[in-house]
Rosetta silent file (secondary structure, phi, psi, omega in degrees, C-alpha in Angstrom):
SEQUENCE: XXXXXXXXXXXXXXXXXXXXXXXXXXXXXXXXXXXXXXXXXXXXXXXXXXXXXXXXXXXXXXXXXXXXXXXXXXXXX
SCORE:     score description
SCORE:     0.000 S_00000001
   1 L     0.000  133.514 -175.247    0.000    0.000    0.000 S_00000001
   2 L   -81.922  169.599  153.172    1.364    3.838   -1.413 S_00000001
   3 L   -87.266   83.741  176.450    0.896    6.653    0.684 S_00000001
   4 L   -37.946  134.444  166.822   -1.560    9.225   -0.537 S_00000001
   5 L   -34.072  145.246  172.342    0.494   12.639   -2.177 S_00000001
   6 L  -150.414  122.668 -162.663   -0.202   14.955    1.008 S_00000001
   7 L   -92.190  140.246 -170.619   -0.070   18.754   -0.214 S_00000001
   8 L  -126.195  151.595 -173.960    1.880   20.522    2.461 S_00000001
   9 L   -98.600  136.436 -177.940    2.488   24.480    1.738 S_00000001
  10 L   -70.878   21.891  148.994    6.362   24.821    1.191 S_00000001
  11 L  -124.603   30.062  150.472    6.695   27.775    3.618 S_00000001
  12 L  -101.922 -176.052 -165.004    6.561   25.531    6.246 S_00000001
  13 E  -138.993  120.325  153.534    9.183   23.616    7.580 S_00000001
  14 L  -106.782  167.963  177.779   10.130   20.717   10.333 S_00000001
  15 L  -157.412 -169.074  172.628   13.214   20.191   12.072 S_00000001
  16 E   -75.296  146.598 -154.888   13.956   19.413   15.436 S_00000001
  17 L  -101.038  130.999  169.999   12.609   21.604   18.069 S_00000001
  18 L     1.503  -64.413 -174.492   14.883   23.859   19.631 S_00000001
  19 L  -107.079    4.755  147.663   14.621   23.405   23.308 S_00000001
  20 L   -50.026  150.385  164.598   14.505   19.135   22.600 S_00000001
  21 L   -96.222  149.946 -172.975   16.726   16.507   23.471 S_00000001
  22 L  -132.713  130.329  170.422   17.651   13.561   20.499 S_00000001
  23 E  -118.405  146.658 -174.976   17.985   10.418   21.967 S_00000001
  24 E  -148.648  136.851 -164.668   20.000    7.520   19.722 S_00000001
  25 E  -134.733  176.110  168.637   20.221    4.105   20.605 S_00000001
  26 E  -165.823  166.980 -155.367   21.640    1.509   18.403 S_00000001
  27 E  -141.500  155.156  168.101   20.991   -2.644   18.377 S_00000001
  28 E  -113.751  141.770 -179.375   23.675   -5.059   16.437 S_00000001
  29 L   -83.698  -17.036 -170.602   21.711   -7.160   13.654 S_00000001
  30 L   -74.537  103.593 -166.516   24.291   -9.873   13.652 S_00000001
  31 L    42.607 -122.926 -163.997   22.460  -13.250   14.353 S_00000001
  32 L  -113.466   58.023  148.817   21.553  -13.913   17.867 S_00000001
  33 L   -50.932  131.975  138.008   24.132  -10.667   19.073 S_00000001
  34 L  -120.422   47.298  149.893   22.518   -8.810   21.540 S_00000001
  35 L   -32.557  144.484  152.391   24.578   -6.043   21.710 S_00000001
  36 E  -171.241  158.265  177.204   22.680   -2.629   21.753 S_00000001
  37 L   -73.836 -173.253  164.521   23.813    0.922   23.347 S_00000001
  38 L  -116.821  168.551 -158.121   21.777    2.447   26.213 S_00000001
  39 L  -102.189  149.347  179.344   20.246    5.293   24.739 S_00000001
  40 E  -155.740  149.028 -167.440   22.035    8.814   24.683 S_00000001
  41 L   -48.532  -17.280 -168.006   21.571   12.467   23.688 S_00000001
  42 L  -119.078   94.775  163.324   24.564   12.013   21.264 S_00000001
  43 H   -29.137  -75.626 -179.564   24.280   10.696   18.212 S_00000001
  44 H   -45.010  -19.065  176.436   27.590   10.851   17.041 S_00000001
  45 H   -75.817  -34.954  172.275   28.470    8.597   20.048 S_00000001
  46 H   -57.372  -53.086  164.684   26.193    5.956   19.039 S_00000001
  47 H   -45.553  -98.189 -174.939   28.273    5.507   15.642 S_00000001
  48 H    -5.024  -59.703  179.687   31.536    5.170   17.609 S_00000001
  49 H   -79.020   -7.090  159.225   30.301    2.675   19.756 S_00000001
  50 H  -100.869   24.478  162.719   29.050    0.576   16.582 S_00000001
  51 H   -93.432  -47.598 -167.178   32.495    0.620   14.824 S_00000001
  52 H   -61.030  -34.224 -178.471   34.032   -0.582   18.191 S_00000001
  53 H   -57.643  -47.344 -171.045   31.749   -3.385   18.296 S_00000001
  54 H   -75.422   -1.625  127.738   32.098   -4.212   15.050 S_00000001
  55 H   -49.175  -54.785 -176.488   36.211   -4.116   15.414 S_00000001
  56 H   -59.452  -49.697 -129.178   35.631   -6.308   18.545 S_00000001
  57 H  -125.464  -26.536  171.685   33.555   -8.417   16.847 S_00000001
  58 L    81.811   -6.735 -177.859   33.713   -8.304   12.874 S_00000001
  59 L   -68.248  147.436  150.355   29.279   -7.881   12.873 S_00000001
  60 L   -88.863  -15.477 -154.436   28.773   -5.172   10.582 S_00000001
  61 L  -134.554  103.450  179.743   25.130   -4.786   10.418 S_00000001
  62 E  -106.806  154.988  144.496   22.912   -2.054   12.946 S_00000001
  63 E   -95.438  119.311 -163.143   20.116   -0.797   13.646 S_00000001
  64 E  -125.714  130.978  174.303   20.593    2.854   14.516 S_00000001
  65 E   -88.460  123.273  138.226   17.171    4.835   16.072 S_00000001
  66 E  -137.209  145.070  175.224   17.368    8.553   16.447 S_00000001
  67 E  -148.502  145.394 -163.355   14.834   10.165   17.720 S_00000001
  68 L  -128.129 -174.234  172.180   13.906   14.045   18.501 S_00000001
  69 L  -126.729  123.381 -162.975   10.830   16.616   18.896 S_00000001
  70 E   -91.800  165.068  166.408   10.024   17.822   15.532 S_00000001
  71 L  -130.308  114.718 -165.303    9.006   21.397   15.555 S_00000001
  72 L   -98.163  122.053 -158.976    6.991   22.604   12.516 S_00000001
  73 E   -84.357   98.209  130.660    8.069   26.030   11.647 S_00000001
  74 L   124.425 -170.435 -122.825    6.523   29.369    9.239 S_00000001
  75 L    27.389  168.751 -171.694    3.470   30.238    7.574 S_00000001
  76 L   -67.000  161.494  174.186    0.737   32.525    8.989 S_00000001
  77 L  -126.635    0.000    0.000   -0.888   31.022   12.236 S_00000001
């Protein structure tokens, strides 16, 4: 099943909202691994810690979550 076309007017915008926190967690995919981070405000940390595993370990394969508070931004209100 598609996804009805959904007309949105281009002078709005989302992004993450300002005064939010991003939390990123990441899981290793490799067989019965059960690696996974604890979740943390820093993305960029989550990557790091799946190249070391995957150094330790040779698994290759993640599942990386981030998640934020969108904020939807501009047109009249």
């Amino acid at each position: 099943m598609t996804a009805a076309p959904v007309d949105v007017p281009v002078t709005h915008r989302i992004g993450p909202h300002p005064q939010g926190e991003a939390a990123a967690t990441a899981s290793c995919l490799d067989g019965a691994c059960t690696w996974e981070t604890q979740p943390t405000p820093a993305p960029p940390g989550v990557n790091g810690a799946c190249l070391a595993h995957a150094v330790a370990t040779g698994h290759d394969t993640f599942a990386v979550t981030v998640e934020y508070v969108a904020l939807v931004t501009g047109g009249p209100r």
